[in-house]
PQR file of N, CA, C, O and H, with PARSE charges and radii, in Angstrom:
ATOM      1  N   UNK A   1      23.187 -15.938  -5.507 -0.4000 1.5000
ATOM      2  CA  UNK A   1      21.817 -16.125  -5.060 -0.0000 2.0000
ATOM      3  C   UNK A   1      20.875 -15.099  -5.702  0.5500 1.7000
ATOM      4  O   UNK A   1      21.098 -13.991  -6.189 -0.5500 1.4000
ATOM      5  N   UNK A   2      19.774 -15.801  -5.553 -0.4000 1.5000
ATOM      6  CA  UNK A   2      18.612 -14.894  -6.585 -0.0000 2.0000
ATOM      7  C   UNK A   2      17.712 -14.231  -5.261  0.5500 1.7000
ATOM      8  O   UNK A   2      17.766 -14.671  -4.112 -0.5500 1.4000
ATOM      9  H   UNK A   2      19.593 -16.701  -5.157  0.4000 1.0000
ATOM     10  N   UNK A   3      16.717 -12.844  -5.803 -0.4000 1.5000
ATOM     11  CA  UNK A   3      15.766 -12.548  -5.106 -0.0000 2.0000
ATOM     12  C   UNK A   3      14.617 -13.568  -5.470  0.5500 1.7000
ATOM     13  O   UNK A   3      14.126 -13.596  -6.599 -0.5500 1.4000
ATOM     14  H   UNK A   3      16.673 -12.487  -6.736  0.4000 1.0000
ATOM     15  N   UNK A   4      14.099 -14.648  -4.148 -0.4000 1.5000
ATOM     16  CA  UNK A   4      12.700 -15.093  -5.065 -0.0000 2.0000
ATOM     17  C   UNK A   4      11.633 -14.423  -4.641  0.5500 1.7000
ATOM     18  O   UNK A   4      10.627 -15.111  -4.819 -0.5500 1.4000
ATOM     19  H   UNK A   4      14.497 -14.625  -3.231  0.4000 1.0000
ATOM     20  N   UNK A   5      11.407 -13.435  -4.180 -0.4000 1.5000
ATOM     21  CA  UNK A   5      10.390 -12.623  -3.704 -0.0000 2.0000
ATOM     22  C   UNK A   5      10.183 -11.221  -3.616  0.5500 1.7000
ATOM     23  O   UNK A   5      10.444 -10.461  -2.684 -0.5500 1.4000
ATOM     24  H   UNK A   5      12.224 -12.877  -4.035  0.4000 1.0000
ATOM     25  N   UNK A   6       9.424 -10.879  -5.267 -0.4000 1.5000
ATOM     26  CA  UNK A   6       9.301  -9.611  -5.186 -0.0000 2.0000
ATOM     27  C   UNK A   6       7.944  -8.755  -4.797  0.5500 1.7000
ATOM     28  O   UNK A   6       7.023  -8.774  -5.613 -0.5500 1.4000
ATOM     29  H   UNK A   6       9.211 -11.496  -6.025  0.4000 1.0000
ATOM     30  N   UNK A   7       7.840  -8.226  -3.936 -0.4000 1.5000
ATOM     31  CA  UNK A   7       6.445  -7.635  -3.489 -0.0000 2.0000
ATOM     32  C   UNK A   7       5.812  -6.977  -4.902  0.5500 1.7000
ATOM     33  O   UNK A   7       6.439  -6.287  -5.705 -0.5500 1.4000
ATOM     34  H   UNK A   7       8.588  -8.210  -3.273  0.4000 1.0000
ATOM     35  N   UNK A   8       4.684  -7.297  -4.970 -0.4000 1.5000
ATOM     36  CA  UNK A   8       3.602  -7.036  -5.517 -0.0000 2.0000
ATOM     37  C   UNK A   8       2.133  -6.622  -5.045  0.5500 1.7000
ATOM     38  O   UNK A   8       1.179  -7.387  -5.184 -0.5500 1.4000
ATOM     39  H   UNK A   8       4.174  -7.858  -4.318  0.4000 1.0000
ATOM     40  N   UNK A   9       2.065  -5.822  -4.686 -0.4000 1.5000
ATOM     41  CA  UNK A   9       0.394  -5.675  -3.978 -0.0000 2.0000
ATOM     42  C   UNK A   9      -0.374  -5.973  -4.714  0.5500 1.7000
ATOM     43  O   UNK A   9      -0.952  -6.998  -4.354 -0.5500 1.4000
ATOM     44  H   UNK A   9       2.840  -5.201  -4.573  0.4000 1.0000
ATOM     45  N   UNK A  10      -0.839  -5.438  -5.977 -0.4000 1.5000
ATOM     46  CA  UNK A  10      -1.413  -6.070  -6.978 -0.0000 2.0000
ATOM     47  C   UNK A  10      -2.038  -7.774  -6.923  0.5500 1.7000
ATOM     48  O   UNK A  10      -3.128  -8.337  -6.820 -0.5500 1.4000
ATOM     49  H   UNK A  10      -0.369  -4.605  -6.270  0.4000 1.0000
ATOM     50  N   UNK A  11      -0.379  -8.195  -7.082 -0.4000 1.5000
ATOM     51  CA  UNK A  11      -1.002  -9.988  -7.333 -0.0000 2.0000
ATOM     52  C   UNK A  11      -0.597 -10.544  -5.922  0.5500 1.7000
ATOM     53  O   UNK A  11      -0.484 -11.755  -5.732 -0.5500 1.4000
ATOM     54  H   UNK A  11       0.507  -7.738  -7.165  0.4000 1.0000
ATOM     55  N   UNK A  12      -0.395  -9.666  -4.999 -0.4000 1.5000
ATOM     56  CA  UNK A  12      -1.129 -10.086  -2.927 -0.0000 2.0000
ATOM     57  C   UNK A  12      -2.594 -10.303  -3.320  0.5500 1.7000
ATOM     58  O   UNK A  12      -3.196 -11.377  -3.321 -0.5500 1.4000
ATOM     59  H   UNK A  12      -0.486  -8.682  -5.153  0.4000 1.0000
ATOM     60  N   UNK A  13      -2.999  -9.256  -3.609 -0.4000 1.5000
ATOM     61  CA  UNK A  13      -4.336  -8.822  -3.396 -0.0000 2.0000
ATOM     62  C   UNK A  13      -5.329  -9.905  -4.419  0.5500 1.7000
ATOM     63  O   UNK A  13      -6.393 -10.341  -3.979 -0.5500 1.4000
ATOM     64  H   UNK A  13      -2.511  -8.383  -3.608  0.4000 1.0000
ATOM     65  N   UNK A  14      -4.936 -10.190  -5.523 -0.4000 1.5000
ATOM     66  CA  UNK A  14      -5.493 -10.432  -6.547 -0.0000 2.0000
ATOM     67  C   UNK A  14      -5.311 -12.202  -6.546  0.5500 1.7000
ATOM     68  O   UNK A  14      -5.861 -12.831  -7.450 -0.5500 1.4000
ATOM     69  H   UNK A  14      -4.072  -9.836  -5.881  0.4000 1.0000
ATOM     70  N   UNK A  15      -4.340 -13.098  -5.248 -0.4000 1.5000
ATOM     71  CA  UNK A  15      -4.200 -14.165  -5.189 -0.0000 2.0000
ATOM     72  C   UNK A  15      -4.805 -14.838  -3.832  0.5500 1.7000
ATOM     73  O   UNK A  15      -5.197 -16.004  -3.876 -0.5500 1.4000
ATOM     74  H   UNK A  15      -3.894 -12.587  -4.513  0.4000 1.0000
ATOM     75  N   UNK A  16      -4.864 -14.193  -2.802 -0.4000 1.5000
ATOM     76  CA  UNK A  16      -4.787 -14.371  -1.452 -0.0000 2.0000
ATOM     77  C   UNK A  16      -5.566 -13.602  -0.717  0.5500 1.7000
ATOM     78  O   UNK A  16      -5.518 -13.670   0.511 -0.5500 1.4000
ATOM     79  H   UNK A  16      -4.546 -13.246  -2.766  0.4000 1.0000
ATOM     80  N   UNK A  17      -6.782 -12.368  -1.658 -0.4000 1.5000
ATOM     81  CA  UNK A  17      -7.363 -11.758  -0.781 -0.0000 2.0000
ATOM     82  C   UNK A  17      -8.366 -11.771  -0.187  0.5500 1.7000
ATOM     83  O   UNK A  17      -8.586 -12.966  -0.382 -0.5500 1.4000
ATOM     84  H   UNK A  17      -6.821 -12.312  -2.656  0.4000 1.0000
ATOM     85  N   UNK A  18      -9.169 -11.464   0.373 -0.4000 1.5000
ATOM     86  CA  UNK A  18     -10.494 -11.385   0.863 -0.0000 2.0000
ATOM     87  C   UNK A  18     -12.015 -11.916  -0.443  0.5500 1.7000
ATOM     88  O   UNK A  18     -13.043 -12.507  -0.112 -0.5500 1.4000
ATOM     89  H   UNK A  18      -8.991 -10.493   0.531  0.4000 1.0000
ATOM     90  N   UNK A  19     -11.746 -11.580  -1.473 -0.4000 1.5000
ATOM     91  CA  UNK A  19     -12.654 -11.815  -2.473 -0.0000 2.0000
ATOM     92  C   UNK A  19     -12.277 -12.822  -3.228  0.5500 1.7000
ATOM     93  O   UNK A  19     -13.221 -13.387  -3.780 -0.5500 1.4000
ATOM     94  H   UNK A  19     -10.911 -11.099  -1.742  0.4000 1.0000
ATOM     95  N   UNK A  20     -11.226 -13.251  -3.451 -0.4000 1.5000
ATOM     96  CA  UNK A  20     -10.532 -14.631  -3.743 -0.0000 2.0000
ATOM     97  C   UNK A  20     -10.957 -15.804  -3.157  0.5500 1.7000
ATOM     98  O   UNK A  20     -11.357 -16.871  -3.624 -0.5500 1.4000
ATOM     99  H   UNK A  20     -10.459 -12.792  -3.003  0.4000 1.0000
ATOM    100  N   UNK A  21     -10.750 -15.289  -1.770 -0.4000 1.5000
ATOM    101  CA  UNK A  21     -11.165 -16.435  -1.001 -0.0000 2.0000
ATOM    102  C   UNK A  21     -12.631 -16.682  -0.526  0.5500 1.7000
ATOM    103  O   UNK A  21     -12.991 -17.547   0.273 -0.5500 1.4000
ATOM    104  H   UNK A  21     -10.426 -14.422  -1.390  0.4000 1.0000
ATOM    105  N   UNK A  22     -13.270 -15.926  -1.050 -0.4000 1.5000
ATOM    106  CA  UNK A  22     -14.710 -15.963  -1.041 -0.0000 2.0000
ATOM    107  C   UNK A  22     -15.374 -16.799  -1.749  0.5500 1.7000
ATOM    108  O   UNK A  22     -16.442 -17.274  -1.363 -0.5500 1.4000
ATOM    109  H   UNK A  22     -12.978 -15.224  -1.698  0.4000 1.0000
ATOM    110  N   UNK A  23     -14.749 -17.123  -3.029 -0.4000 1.5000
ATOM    111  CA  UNK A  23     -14.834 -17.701  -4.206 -0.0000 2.0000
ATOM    112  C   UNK A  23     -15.339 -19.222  -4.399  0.5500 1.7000
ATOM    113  O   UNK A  23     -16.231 -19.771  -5.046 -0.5500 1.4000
ATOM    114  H   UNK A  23     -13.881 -16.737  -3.343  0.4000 1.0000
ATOM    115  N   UNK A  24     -14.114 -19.710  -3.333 -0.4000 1.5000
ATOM    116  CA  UNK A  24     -14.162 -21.216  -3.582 -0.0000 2.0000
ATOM    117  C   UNK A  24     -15.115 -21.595  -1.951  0.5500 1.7000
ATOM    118  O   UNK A  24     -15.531 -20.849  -1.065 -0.5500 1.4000
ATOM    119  H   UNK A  24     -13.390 -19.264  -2.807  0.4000 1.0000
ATOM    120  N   UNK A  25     -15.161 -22.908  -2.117 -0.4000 1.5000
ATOM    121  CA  UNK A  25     -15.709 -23.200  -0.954 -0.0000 2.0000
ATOM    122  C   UNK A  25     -14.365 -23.717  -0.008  0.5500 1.7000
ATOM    123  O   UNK A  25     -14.638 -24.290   1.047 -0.5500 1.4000
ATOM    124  H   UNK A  25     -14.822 -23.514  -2.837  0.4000 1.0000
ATOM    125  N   UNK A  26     -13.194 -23.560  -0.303 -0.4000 1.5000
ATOM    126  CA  UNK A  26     -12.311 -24.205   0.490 -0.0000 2.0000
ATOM    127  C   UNK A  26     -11.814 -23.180   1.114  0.5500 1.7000
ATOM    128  O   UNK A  26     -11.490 -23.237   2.300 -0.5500 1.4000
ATOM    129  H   UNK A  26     -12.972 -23.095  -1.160  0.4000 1.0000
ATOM    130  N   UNK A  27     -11.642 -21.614   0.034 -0.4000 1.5000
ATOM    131  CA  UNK A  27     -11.601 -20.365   0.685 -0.0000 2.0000
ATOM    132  C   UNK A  27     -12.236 -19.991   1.811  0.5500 1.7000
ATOM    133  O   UNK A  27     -11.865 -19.423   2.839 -0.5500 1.4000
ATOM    134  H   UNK A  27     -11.905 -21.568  -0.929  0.4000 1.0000
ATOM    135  N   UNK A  28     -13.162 -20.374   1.465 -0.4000 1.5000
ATOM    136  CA  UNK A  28     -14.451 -19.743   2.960 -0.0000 2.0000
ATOM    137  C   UNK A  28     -13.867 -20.588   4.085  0.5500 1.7000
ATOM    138  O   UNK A  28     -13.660 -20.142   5.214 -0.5500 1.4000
ATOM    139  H   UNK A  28     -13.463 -20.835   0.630  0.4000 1.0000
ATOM    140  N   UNK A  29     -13.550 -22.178   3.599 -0.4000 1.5000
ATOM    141  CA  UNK A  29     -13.177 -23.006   4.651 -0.0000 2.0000
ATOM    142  C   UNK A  29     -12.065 -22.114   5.864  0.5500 1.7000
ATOM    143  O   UNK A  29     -12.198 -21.994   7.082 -0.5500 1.4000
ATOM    144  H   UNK A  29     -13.719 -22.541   2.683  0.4000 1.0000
ATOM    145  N   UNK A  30     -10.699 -21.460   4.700 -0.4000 1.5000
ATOM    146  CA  UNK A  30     -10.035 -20.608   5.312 -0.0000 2.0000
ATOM    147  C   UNK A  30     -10.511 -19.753   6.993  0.5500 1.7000
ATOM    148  O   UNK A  30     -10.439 -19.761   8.222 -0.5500 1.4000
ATOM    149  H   UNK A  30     -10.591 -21.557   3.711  0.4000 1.0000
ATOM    150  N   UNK A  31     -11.089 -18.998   5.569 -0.4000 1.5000
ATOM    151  CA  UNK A  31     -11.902 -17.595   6.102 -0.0000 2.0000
ATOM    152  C   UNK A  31     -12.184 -18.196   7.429  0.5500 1.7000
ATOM    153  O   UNK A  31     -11.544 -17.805   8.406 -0.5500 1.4000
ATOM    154  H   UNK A  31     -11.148 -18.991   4.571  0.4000 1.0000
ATOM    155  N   UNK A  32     -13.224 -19.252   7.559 -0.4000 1.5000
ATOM    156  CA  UNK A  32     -13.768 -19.845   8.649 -0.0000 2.0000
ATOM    157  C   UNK A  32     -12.819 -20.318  10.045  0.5500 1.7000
ATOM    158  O   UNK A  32     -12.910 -19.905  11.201 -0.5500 1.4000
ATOM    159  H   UNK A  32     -13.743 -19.570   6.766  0.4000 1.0000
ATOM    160  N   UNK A  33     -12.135 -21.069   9.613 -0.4000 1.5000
ATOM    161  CA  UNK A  33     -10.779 -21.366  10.683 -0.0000 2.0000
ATOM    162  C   UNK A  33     -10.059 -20.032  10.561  0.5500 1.7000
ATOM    163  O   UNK A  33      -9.624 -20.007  11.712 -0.5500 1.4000
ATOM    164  H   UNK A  33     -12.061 -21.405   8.673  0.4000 1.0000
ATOM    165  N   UNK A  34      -9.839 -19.477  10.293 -0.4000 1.5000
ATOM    166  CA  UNK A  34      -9.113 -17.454  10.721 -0.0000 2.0000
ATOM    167  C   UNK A  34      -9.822 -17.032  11.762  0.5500 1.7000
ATOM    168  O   UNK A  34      -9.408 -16.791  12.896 -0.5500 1.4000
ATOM    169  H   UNK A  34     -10.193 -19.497   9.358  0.4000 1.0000
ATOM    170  N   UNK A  35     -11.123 -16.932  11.262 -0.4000 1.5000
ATOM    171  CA  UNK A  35     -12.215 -16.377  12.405 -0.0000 2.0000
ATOM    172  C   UNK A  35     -12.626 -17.236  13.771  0.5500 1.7000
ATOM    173  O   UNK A  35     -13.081 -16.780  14.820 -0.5500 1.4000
ATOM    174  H   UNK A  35     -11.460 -17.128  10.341  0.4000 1.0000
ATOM    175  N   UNK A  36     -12.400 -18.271  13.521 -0.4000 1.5000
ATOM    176  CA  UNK A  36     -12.331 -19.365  15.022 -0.0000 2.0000
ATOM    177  C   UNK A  36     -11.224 -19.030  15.653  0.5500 1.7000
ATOM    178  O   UNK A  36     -11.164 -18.643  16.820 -0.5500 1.4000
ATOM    179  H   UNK A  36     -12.030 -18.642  12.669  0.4000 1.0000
ATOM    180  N   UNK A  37     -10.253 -19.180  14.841 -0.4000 1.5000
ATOM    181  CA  UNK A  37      -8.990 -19.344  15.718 -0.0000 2.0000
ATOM    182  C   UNK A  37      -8.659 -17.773  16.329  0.5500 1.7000
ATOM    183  O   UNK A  37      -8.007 -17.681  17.369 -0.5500 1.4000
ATOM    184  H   UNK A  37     -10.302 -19.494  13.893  0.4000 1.0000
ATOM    185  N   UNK A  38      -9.139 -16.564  15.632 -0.4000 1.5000
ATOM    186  CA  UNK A  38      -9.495 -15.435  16.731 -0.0000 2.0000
ATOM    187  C   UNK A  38      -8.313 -14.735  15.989  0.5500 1.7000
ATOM    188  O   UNK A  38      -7.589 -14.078  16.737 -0.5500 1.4000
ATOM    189  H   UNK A  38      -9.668 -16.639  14.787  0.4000 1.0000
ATOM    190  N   UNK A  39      -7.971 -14.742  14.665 -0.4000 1.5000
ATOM    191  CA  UNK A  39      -7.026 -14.049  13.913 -0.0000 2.0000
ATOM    192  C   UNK A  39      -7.358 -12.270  13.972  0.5500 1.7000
ATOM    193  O   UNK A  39      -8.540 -11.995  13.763 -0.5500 1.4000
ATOM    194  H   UNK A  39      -8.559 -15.276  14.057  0.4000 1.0000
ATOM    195  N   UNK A  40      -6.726 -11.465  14.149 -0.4000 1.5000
ATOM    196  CA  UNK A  40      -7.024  -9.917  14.084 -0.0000 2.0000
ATOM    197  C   UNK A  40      -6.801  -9.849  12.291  0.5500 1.7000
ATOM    198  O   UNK A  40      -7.576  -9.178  11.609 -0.5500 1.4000
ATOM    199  H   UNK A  40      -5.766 -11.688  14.319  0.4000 1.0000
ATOM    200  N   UNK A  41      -6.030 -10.373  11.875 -0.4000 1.5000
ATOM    201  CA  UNK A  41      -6.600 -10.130  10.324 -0.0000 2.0000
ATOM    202  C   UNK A  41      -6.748 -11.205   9.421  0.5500 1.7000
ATOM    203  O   UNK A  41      -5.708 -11.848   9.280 -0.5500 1.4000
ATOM    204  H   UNK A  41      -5.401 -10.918  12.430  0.4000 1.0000
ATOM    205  N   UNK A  42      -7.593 -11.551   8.848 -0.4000 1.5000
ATOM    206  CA  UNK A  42      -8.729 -12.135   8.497 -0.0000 2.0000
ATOM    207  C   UNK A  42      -7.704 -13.095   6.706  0.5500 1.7000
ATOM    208  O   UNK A  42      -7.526 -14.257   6.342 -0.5500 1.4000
ATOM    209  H   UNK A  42      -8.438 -11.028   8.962  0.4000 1.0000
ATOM    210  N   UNK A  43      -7.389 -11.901   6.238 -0.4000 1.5000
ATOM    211  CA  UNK A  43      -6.642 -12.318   4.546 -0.0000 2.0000
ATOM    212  C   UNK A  43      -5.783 -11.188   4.688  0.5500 1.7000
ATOM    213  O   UNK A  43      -5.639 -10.525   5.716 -0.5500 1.4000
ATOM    214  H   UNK A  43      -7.533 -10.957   6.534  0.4000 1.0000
ATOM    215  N   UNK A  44      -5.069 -10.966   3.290 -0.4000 1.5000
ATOM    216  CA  UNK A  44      -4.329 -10.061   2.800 -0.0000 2.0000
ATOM    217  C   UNK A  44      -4.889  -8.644   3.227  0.5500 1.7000
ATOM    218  O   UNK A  44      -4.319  -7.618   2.858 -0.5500 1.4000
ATOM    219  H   UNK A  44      -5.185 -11.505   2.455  0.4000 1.0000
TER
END
């Protein structure tokens, strides 16, 4: 068996983060249902 998951903060940050998802309008869509649904953290 293989590792398929190697941590990267870098490309966390740089795929999934807060300014990423700012980007698109489907991101914000995110952003938007996080903040309804009463998430304590928001993205990456």
């Amino acid at each position: 068996m293989v590792i398929t998951y190697k941590q990267n903060k870098k490309k966390r940050k740089k795929k999934h983060g807060f300014l990423k998802r700012s980007q698109t309008s489907d991101g914000r869509k995110v952003l938007q249902r996080r903040r309804k649904k009463g998430r304590k953290i928001i993205t990456v």
